[in-house]
N, CA, C and O atoms as a GROMACS GRO file, in nm:
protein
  564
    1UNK      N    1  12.099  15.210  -9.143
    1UNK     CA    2  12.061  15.124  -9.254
    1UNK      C    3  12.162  15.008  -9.260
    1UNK      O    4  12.279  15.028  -9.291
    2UNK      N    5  12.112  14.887  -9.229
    2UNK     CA    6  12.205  14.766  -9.262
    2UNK      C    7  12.247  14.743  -9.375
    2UNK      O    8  12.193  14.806  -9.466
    3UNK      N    9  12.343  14.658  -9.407
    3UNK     CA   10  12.405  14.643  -9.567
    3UNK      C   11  12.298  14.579  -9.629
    3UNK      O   12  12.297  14.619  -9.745
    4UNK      N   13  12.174  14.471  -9.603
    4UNK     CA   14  12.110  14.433  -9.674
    4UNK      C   15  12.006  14.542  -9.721
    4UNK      O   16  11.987  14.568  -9.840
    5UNK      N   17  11.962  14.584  -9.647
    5UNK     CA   18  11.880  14.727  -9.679
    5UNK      C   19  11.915  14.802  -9.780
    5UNK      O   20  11.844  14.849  -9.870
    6UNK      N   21  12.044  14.812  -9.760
    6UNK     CA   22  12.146  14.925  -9.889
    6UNK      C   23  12.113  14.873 -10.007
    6UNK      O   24  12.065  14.935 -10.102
    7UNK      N   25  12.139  14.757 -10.001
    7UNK     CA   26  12.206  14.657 -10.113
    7UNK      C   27  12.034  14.653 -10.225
    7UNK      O   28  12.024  14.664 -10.347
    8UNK      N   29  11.916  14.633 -10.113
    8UNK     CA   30  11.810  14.618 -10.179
    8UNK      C   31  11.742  14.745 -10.203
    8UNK      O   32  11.654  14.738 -10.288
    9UNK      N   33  11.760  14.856 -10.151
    9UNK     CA   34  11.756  14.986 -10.209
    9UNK      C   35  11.827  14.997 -10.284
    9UNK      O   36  11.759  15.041 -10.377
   10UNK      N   37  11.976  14.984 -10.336
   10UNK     CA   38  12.018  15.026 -10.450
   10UNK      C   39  11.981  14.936 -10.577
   10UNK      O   40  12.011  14.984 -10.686
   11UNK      N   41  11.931  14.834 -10.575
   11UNK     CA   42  11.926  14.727 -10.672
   11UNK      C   43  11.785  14.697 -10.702
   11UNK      O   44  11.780  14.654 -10.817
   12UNK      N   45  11.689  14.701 -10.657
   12UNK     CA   46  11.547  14.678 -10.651
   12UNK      C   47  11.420  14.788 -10.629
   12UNK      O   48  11.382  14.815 -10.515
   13UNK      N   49  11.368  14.839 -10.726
   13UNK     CA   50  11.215  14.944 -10.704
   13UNK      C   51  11.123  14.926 -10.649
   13UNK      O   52  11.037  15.013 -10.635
   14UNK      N   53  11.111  14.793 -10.598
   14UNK     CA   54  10.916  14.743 -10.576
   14UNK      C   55  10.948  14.746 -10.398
   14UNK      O   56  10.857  14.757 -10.315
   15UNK      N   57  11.078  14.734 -10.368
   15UNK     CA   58  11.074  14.804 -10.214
   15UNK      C   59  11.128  14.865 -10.156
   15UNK      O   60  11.240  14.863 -10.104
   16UNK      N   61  10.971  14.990 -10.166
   16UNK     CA   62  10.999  15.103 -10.061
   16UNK      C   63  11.005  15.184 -10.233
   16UNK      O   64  10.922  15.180 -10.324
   17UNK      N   65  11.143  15.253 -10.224
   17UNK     CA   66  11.215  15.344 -10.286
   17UNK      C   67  11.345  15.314 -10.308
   17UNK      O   68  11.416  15.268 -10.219
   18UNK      N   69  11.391  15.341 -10.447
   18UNK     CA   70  11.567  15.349 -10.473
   18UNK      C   71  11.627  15.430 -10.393
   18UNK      O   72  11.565  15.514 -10.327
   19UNK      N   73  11.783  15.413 -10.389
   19UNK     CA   74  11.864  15.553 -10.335
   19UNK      C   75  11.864  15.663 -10.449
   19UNK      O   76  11.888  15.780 -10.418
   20UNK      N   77  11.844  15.635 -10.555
   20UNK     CA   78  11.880  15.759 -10.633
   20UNK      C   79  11.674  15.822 -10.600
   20UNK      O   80  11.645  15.937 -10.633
   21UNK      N   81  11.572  15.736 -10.542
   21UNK     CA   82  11.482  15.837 -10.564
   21UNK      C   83  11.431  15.907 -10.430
   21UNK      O   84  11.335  15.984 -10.424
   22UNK      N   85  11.536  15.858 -10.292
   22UNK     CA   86  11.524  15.910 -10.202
   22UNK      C   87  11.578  16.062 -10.203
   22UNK      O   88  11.517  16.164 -10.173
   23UNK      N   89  11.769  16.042 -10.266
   23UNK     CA   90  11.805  16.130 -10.272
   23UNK      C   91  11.736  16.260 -10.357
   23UNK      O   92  11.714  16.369 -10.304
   24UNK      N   93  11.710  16.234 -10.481
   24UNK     CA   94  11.586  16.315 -10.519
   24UNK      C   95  11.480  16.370 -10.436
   24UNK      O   96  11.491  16.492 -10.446
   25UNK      N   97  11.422  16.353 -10.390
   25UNK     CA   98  11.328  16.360 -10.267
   25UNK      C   99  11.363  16.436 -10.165
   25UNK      O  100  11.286  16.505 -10.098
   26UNK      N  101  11.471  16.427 -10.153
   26UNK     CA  102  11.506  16.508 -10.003
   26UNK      C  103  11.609  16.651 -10.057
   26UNK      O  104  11.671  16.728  -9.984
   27UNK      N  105  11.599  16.651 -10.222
   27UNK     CA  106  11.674  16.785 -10.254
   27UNK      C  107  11.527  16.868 -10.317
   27UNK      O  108  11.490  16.983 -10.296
   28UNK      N  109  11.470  16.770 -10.393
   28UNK     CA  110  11.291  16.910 -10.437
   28UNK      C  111  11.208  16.849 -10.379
   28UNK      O  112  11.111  16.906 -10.428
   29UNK      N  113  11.143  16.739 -10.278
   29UNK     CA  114  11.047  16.716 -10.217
   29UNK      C  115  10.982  16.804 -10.087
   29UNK      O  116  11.052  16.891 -10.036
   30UNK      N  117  10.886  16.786 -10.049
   30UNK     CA  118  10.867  16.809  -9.910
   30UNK      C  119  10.756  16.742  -9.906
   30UNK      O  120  10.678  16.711  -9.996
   31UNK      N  121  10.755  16.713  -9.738
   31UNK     CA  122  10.664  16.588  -9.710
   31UNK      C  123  10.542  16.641  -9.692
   31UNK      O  124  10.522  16.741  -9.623
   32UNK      N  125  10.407  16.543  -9.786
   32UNK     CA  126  10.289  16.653  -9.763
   32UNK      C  127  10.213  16.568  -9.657
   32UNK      O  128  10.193  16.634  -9.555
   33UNK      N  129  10.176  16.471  -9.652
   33UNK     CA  130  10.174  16.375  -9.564
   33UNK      C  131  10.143  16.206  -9.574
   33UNK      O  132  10.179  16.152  -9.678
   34UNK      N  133  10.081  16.126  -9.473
   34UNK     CA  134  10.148  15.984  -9.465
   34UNK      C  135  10.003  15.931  -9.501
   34UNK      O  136   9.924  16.023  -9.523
   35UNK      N  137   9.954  15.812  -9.510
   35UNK     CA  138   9.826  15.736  -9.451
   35UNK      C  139   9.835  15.650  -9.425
   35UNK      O  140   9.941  15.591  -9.449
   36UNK      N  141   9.720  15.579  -9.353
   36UNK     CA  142   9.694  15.472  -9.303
   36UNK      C  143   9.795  15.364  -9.311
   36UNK      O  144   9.830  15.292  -9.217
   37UNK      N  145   9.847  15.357  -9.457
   37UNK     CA  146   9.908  15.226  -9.470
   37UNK      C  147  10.083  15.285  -9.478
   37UNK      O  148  10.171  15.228  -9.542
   38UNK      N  149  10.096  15.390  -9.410
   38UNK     CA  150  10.217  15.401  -9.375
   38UNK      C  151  10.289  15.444  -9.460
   38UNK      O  152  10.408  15.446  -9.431
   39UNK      N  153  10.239  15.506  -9.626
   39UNK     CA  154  10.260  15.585  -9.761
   39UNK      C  155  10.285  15.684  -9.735
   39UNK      O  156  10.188  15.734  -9.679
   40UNK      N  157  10.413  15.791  -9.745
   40UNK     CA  158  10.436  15.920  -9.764
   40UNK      C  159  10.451  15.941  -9.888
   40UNK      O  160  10.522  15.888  -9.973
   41UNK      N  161  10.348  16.056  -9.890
   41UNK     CA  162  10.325  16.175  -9.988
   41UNK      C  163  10.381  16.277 -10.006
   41UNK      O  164  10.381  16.369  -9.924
   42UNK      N  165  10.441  16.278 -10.118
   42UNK     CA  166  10.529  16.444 -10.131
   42UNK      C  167  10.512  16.502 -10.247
   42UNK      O  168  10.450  16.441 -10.334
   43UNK      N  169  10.571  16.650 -10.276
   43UNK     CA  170  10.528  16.742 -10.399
   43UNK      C  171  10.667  16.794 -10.424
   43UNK      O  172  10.759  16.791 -10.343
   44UNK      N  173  10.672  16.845 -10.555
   44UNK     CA  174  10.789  16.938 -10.512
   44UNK      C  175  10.759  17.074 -10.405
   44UNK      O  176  10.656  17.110 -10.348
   45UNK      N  177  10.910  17.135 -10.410
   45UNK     CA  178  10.893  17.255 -10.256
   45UNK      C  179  10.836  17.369 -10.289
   45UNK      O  180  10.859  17.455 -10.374
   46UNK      N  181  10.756  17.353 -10.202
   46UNK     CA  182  10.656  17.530 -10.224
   46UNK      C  183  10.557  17.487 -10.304
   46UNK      O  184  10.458  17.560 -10.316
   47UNK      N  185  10.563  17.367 -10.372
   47UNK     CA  186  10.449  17.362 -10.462
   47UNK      C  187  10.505  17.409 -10.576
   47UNK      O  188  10.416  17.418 -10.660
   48UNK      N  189  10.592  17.436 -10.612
   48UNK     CA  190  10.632  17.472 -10.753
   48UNK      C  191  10.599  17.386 -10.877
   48UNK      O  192  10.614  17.265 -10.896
   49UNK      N  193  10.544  17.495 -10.967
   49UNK     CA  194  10.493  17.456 -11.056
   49UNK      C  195  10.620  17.376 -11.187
   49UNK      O  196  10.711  17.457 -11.206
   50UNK      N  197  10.638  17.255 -11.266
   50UNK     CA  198  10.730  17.231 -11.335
   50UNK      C  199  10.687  17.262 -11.470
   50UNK      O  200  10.578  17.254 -11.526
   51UNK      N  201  10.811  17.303 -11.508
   51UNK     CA  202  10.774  17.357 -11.675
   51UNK      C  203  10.778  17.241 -11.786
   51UNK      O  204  10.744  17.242 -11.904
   52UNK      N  205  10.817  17.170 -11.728
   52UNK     CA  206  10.793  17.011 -11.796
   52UNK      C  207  10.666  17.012 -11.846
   52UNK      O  208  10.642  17.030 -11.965
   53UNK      N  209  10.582  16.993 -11.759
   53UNK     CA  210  10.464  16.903 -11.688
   53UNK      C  211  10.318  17.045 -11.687
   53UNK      O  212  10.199  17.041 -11.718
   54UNK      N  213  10.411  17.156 -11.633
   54UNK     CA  214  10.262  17.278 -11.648
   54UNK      C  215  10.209  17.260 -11.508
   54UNK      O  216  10.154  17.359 -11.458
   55UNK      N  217  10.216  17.149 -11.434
   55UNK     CA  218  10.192  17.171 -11.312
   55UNK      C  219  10.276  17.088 -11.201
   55UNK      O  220  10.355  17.008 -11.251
   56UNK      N  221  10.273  17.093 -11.051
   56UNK     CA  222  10.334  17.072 -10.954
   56UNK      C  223  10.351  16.886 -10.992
   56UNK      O  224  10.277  16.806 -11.049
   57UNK      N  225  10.488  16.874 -10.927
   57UNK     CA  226  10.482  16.744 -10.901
   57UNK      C  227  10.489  16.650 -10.795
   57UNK      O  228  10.577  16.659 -10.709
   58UNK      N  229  10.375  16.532 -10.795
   58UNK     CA  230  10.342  16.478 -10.648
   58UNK      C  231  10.351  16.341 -10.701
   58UNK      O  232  10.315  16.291 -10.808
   59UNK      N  233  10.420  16.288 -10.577
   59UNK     CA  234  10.459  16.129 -10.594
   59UNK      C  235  10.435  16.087 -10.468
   59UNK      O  236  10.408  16.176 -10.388
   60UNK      N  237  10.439  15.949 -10.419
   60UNK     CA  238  10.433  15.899 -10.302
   60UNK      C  239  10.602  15.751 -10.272
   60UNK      O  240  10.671  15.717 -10.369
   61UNK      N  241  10.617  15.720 -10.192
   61UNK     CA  242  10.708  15.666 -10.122
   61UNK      C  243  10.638  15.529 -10.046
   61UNK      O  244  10.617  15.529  -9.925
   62UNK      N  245  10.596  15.380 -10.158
   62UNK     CA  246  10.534  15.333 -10.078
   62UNK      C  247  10.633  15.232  -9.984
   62UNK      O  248  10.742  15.181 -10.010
   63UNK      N  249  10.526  15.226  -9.834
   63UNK     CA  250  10.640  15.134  -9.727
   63UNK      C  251  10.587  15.026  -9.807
   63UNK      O  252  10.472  15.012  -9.849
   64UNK      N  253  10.717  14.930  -9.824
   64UNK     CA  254  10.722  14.770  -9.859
   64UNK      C  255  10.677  14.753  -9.949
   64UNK      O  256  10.785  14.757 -10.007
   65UNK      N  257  10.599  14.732 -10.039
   65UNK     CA  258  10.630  14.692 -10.173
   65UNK      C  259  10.558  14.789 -10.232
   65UNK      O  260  10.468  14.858 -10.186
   66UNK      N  261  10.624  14.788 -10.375
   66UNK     CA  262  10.546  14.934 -10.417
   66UNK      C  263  10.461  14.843 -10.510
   66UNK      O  264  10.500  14.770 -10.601
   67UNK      N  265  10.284  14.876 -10.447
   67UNK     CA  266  10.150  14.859 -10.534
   67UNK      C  267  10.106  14.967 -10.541
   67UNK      O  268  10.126  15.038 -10.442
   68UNK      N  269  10.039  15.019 -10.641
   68UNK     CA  270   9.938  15.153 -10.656
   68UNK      C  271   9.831  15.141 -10.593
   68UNK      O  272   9.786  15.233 -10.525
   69UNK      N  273   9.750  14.982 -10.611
   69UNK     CA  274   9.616  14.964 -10.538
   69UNK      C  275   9.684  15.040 -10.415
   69UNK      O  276   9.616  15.142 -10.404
   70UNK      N  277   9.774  15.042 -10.327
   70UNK     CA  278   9.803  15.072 -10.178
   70UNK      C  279   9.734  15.202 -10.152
   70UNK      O  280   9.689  15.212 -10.038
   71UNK      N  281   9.720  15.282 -10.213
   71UNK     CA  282   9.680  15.421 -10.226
   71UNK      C  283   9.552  15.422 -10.174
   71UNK      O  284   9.465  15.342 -10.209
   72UNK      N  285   9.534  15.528 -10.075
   72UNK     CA  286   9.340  15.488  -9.993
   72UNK      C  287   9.306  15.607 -10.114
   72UNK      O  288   9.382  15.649 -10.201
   73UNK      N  289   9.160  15.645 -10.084
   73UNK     CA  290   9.062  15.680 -10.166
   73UNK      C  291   9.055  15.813 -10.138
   73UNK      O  292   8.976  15.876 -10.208
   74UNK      N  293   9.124  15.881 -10.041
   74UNK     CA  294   9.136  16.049  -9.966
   74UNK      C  295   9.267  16.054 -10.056
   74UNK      O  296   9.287  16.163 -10.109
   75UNK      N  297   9.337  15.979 -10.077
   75UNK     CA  298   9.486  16.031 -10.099
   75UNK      C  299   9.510  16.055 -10.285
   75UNK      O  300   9.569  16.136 -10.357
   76UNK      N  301   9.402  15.902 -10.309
   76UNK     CA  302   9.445  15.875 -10.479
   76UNK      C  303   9.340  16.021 -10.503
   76UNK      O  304   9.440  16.092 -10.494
   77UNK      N  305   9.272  16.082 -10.517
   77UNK     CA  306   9.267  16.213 -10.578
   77UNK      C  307   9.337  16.339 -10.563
   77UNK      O  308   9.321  16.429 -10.646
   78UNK      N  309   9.424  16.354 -10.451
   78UNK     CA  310   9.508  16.460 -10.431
   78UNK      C  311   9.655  16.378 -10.535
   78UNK      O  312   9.739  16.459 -10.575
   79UNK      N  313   9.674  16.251 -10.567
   79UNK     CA  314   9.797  16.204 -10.605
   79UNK      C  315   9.768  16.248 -10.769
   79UNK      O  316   9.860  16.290 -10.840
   80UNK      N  317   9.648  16.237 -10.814
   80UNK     CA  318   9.580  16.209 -10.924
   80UNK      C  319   9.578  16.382 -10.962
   80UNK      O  320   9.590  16.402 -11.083
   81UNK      N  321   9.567  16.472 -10.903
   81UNK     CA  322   9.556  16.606 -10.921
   81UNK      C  323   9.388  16.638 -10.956
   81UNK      O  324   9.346  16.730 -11.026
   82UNK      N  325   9.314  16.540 -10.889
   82UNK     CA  326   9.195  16.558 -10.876
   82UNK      C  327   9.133  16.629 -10.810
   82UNK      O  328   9.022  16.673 -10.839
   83UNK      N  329   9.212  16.658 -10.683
   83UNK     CA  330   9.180  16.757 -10.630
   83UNK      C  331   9.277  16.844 -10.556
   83UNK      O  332   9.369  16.773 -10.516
   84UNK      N  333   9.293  16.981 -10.519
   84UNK     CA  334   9.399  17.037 -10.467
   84UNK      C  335   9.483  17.012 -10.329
   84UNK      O  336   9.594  16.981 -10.284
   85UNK      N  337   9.347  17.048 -10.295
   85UNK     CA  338   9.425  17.010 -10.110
   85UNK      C  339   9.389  16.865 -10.098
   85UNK      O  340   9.301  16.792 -10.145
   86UNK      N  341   9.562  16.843  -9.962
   86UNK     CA  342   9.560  16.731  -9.967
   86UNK      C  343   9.500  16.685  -9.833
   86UNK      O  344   9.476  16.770  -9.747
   87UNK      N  345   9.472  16.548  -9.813
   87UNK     CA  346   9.377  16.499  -9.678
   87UNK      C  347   9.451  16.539  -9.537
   87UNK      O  348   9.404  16.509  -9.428
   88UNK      N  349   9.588  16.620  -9.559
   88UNK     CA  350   9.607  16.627  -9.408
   88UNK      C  351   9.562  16.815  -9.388
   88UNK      O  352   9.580  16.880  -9.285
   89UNK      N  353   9.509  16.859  -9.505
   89UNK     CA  354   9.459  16.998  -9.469
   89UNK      C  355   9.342  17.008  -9.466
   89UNK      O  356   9.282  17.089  -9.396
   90UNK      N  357   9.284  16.914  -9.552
   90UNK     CA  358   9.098  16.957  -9.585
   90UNK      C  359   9.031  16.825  -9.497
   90UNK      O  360   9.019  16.731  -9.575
   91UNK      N  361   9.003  16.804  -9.417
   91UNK     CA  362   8.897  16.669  -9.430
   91UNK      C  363   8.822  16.632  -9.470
   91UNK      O  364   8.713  16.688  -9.486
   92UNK      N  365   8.855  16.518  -9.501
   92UNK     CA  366   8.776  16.460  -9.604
   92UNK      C  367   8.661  16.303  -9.527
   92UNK      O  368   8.680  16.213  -9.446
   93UNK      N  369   8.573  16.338  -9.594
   93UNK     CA  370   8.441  16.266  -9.521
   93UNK      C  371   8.458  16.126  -9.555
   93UNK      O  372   8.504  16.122  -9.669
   94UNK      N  373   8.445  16.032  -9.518
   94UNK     CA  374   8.423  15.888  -9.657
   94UNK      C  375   8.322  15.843  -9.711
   94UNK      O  376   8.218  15.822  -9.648
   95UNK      N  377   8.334  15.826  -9.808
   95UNK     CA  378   8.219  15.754  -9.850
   95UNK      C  379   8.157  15.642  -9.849
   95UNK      O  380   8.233  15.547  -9.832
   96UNK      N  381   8.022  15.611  -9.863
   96UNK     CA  382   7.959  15.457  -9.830
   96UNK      C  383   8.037  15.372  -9.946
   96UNK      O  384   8.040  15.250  -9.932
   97UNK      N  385   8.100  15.430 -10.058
   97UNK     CA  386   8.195  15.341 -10.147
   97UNK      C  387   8.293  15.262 -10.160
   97UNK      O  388   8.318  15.168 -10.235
   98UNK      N  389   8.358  15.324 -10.058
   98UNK     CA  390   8.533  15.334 -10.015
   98UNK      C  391   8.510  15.233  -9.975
   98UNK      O  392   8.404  15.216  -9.914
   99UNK      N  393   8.595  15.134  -9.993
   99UNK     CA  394   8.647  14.994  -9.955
   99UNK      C  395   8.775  14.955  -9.889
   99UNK      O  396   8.876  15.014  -9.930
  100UNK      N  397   8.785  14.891  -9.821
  100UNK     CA  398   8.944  14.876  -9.756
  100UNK      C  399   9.014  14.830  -9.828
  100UNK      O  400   8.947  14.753  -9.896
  101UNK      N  401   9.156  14.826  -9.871
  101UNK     CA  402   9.238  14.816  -9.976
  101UNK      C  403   9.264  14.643  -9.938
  101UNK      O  404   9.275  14.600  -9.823
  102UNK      N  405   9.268  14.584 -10.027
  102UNK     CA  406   9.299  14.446 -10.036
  102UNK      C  407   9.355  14.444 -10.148
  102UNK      O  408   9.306  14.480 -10.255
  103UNK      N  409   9.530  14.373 -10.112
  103UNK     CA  410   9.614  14.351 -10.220
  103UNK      C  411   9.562  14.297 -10.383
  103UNK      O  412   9.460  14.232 -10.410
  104UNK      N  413   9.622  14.326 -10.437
  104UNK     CA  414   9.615  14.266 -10.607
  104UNK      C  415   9.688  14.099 -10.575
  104UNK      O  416   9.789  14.066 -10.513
  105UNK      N  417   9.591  14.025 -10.642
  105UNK     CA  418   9.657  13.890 -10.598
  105UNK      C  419   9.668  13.792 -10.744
  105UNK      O  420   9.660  13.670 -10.747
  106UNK      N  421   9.694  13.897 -10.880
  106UNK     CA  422   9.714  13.831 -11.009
  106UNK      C  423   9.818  13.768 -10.986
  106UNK      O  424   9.878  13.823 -10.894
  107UNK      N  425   9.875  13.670 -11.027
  107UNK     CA  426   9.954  13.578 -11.046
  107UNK      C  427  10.004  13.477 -10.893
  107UNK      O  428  10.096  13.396 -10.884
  108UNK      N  429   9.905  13.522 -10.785
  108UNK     CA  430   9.893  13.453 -10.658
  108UNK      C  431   9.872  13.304 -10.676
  108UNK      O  432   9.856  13.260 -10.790
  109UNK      N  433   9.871  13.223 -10.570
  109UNK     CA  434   9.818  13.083 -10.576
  109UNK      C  435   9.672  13.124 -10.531
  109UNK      O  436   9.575  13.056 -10.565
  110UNK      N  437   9.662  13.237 -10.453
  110UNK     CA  438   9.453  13.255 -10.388
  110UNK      C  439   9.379  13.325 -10.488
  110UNK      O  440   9.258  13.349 -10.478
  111UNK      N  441   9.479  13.369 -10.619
  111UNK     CA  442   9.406  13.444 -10.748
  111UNK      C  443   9.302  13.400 -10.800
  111UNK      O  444   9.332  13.289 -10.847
  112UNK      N  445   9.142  13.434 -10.830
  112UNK     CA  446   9.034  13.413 -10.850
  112UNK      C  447   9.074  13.344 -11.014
  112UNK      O  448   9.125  13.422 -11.095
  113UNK      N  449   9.056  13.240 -11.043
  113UNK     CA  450   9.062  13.168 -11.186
  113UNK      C  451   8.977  13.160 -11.297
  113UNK      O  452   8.988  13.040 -11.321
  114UNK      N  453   8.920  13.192 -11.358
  114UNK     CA  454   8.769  13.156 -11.391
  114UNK      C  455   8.864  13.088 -11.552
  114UNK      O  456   8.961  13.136 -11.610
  115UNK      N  457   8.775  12.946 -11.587
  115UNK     CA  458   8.775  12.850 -11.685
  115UNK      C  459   8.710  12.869 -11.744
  115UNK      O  460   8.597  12.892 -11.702
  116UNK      N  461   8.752  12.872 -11.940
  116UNK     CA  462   8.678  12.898 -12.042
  116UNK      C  463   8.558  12.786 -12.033
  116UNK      O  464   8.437  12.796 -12.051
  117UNK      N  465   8.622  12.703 -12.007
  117UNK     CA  466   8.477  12.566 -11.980
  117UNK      C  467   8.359  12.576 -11.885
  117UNK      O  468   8.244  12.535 -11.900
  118UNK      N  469   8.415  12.638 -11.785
  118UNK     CA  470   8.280  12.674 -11.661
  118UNK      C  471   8.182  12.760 -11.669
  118UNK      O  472   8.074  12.760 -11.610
  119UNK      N  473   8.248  12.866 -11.781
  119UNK     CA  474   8.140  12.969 -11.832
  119UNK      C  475   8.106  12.960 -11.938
  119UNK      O  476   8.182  12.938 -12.032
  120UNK      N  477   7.943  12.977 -11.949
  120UNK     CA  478   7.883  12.955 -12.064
  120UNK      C  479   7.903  13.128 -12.153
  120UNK      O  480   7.862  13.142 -12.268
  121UNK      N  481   7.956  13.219 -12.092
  121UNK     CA  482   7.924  13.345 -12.126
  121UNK      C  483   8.055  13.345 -12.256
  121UNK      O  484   8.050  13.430 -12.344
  122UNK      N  485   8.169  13.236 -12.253
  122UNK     CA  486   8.255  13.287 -12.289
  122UNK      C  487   8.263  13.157 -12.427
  122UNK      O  488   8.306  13.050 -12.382
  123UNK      N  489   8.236  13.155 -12.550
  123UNK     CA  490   8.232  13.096 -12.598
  123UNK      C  491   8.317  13.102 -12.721
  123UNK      O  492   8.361  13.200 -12.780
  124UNK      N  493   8.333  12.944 -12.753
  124UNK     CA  494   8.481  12.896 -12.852
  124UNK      C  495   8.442  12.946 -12.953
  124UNK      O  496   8.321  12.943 -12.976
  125UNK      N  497   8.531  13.006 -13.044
  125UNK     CA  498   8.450  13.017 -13.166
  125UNK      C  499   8.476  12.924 -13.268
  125UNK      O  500   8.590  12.880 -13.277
  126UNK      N  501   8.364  12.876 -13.367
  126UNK     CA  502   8.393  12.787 -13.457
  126UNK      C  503   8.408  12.812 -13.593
  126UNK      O  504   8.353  12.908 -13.646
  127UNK      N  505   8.501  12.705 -13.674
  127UNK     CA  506   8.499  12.772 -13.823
  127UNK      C  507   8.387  12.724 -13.916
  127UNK      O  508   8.340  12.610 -13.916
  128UNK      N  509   8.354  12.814 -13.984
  128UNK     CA  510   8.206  12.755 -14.055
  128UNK      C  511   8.246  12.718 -14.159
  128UNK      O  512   8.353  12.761 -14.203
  129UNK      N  513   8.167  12.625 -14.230
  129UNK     CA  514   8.189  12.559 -14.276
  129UNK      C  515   8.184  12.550 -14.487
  129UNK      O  516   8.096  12.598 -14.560
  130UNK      N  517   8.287  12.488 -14.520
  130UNK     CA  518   8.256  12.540 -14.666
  130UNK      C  519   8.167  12.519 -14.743
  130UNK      O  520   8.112  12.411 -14.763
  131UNK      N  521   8.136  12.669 -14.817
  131UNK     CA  522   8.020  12.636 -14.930
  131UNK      C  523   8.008  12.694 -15.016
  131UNK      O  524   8.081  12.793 -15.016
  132UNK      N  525   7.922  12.677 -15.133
  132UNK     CA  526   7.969  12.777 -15.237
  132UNK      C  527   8.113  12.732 -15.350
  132UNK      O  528   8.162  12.624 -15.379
  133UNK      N  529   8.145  12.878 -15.393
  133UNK     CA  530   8.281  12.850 -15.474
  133UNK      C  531   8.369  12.838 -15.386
  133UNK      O  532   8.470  12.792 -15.439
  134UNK      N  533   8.385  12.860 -15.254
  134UNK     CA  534   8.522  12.789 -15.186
  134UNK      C  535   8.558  12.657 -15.178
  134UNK      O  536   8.668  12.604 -15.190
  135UNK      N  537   8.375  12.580 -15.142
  135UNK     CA  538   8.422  12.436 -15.186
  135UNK      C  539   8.460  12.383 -15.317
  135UNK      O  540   8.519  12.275 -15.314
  136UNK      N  541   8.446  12.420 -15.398
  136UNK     CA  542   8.439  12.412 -15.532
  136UNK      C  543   8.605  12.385 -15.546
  136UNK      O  544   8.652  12.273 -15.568
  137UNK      N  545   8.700  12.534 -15.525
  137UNK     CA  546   8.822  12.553 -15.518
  137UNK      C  547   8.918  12.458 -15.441
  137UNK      O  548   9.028  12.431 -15.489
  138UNK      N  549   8.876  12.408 -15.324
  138UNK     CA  550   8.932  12.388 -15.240
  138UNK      C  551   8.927  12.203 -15.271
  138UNK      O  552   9.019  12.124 -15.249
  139UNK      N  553   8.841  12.183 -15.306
  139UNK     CA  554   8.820  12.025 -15.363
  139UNK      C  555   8.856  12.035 -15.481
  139UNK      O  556   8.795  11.940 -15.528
  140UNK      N  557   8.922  12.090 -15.582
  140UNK     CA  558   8.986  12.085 -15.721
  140UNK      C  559   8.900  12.115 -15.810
  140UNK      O  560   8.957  12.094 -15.917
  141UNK      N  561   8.820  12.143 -15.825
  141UNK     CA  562   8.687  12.105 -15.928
  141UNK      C  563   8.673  12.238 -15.982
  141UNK      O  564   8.586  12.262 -16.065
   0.00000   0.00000   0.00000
């Protein structure tokens, strides 16, 4: 590990993993497995159940920046405790749903914009207008 590596593991979360959550990891983790986008998956050891929580705990280790979208669609229900076994024991089929993961691009310059002016769906609201005893009040009378 080079000093810049160190330096941005000890100081920064969004890449990769901290040192304090590696070291964690490698005293109750074990590796359950990786995907596609190069994400290791882990639980605590043996599967032990936490008395915290009532059940096992599973986290992932994402490579390079940590997004959740990163998570494929076999993995986010075993992460989710949606389902038990995880995709490197059961196979899992895909579905005609499943989409290839394409980054979150909110606050991007290629971020999709949409203008209160371009859509008619989204409309200003206006103040109506006085009548009655408010005008009455409001003009002195």
């Amino acid at each position: 590990m080079t000093v810049k590596e160190f330096l941005l593991r000890f100081f920064t979360w969004w890449n990769g993993a901290t040192l304090n959550t590696l070291v964690w990891t490698a005293r109750h983790g074990e590796l359950v497995g990786e995907d596609e986008y190069g994400n290791r998956y882990y639980r605590t050891k043996g599967g032990r159940i936490d008395p915290a929580l009532g059940f096992e705990r599973r986290w992932v280790i994402y490579k390079g920046l940590a997004e959740a979208s990163a998570i494929g669609p076999a993995w986010h229900g075993w992460i989710h405790h949606t389902v038990d076994t995880p995709p490197t024991i059961e196979k899992v089929t895909p579905r005609l749903w499943w989409k290839p993961h394409r980054p979150n691009l909110t606050g991007a310059p290629s971020a999709t914009v949409r203008s209160a002016r371009l859509s008619p769906r989204i409309a200003v609201p206006r103040r109506p207008a006085i009548t009655g005893l408010e005008a009455r009040t409001v003009m002195g009378r």
